[in-house]
LUMPARO-281501 format. One line per 10 residues: number of its first residue (from 1); their letters; for each residue z, x, y of C-alpha. Coordinates in nm, 4 decimals. Each point is the difference from the previous one (the first is absolute). Layout:
residues N
NUM) A) Z:X:Y | ...
This chain:
residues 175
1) XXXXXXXXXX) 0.0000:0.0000:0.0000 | -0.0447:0.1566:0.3841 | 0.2190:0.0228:0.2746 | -0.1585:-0.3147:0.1328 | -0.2686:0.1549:0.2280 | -0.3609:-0.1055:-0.0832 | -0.1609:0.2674:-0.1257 | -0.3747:-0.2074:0.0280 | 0.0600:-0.0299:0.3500 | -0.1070:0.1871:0.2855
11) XXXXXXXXXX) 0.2460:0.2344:0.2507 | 0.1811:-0.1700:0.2156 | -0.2709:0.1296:0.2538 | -0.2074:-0.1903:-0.1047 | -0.0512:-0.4337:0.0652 | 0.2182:-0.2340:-0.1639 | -0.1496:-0.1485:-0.2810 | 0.0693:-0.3465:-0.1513 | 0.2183:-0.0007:-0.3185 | -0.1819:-0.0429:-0.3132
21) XXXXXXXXXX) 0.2105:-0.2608:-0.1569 | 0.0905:-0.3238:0.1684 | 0.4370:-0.0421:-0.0050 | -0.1132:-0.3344:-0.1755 | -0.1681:0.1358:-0.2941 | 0.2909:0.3135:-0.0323 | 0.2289:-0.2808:-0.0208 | -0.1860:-0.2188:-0.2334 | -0.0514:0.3005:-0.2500 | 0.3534:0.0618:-0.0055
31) XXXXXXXXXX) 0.0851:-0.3335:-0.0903 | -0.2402:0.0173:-0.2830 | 0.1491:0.3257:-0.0822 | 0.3408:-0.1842:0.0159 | -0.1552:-0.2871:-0.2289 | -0.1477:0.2415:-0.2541 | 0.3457:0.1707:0.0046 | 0.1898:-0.3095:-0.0985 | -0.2308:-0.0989:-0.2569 | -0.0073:0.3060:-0.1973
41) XXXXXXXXXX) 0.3899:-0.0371:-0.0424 | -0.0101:-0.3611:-0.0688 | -0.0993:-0.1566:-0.3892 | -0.2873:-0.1873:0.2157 | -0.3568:0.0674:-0.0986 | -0.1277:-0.1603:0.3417 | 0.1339:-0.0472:0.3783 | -0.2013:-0.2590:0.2233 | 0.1004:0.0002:0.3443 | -0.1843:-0.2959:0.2157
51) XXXXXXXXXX) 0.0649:-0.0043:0.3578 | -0.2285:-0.2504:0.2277 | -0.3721:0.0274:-0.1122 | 0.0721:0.3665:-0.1081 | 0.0601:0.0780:-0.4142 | 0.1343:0.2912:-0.1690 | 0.0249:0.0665:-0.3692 | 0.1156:0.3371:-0.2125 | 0.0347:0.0492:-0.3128 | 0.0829:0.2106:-0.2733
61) XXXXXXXXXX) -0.2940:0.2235:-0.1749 | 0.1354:-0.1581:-0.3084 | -0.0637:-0.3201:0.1661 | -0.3501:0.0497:0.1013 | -0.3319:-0.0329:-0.2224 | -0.2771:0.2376:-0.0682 | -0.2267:0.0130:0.2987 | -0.3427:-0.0674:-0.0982 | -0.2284:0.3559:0.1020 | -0.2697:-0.1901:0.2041
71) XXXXXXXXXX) 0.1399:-0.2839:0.2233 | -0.1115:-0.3021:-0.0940 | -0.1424:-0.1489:0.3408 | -0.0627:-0.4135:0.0358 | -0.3913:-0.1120:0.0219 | -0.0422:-0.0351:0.3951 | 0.3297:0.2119:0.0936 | -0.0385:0.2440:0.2439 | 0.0687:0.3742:-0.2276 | 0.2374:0.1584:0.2491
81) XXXXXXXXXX) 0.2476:-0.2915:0.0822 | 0.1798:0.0014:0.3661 | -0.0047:0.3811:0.1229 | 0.2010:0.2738:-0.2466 | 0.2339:-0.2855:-0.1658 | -0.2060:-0.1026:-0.2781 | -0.0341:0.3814:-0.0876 | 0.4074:0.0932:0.0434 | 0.0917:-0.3341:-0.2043 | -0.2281:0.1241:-0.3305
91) XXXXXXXXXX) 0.2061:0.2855:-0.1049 | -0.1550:0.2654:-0.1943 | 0.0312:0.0361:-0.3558 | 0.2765:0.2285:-0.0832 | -0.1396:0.3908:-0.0177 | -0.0339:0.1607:-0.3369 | 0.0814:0.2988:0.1173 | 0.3767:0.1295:0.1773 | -0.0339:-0.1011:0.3140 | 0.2168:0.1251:0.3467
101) XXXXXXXXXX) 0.1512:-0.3260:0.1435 | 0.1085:-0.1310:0.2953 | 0.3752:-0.0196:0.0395 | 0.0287:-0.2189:0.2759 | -0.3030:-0.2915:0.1917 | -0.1456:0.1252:0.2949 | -0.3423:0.1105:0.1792 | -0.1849:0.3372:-0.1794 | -0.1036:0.2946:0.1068 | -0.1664:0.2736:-0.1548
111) XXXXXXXXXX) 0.0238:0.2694:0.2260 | 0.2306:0.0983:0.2415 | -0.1745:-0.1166:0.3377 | -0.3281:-0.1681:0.1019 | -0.3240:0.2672:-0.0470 | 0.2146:0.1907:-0.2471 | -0.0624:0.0840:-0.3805 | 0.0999:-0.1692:-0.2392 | 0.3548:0.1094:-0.1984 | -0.1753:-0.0648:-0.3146
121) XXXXXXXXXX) -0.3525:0.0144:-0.1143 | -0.1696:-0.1834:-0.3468 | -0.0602:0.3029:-0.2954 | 0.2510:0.1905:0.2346 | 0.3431:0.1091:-0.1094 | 0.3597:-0.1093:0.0853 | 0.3588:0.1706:-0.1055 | 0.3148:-0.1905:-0.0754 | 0.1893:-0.0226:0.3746 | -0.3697:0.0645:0.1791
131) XXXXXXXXXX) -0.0510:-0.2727:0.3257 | -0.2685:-0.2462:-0.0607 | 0.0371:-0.2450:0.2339 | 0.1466:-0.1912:0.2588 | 0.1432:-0.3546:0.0069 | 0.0611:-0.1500:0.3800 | 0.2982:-0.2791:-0.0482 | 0.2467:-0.0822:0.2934 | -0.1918:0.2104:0.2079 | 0.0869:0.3464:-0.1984
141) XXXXXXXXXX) -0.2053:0.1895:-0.2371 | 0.0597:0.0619:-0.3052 | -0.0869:0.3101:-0.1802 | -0.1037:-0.1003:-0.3456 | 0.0407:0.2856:-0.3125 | -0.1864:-0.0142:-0.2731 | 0.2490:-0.0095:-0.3347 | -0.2467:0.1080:-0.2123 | -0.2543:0.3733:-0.0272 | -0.3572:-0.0544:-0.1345
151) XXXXXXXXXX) -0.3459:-0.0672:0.1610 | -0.0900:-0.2740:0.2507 | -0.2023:-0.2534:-0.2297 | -0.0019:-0.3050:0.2343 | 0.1168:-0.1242:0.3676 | 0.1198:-0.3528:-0.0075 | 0.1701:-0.0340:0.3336 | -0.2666:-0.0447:0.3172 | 0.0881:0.1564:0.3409 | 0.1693:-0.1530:0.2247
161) XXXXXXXXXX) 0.0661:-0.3128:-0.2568 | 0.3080:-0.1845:-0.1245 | 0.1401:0.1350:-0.3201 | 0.2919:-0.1524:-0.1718 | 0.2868:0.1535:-0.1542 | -0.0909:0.1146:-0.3876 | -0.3513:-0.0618:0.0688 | -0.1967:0.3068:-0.1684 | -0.1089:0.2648:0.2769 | -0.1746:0.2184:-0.1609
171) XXXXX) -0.1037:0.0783:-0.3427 | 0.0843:0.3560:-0.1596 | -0.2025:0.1381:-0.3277 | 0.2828:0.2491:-0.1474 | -0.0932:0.3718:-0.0279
């Protein structure tokens, strides 16, 4: 974790920029951190929250079916839904390989400022303890570690993207 200062920002020289993440949203994804939380130590399989015309439901992994591989899309539906939240809502299958993790739900980045290079690269290789991301929640960045050594094989989280907590990162072939 840093001190708090933004290391994707510019000096303090520089203009003020607009924060990336709107107070709302921060405080929304703790709540569903908070949710998550209190499910996994419950017996429940499945938390529903409604509040107003706004729905919410987690559940278990246990709890949850196979996703098909290739959506199955309605004759006449549009194939991207309303913006990113048709995408975020179809999880990904479950990586067969080991897989780094994200510990906590925030915003990702994969380097350490705008223009930068990446942390981590596909076919390249990470250590045990090595940096390979950053995760923006409350307004502080996170430095994310990988837990496992081995070769880059794949790069599920997107730039700049919501990832949630124990969502698979990045997948690692073993050396």
């Amino acid at each position: 974790m840093t001190d708090g200062a933004d290391p994707r920002e510019p000096s303090a020289s520089a203009p003020e920029t607009p924060p990336r993440a709107d107070p709302g949203d921060v405080a929304l994804l703790g709540l569903v951190d908070r949710l998550a939380a209190l499910l996994d130590r419950s017996e429940l399989t499945e938390l529903e929250v409604q509040v107003g015309g706004t729905g919410l439901v987690l559940r278990k992994p246990e709890a949850v079916a196979p996703v098909p591989a290739t959506p199955q899309v309605a004759p006449g539906a549009p194939g991207s839904g309303a913006g990113g939240e048709a995408a975020a809502s179809a999880a990904p299958a479950t990586p067969s390989r080991p897989s780094v993790k994200a510990p906590l739900t925030g915003i990702w980045y994969g380097s350490p400022s705008p223009g930068t290079a990446a942390y981590v690269t596909v076919g390249g290789e990470i250590a045990a303890g090595q940096v390979v991301g950053l995760i923006e929640a409350m307004k502080l960045f996170n430095e994310i570690k990988s837990d496992l050594s081995g070769r880059v094989a794949r790069i599920h989280a997107e730039d700049g993207k919501l990832v949630k907590a124990k969502q698979p990162l990045i997948e690692v072939d073993p050396l």
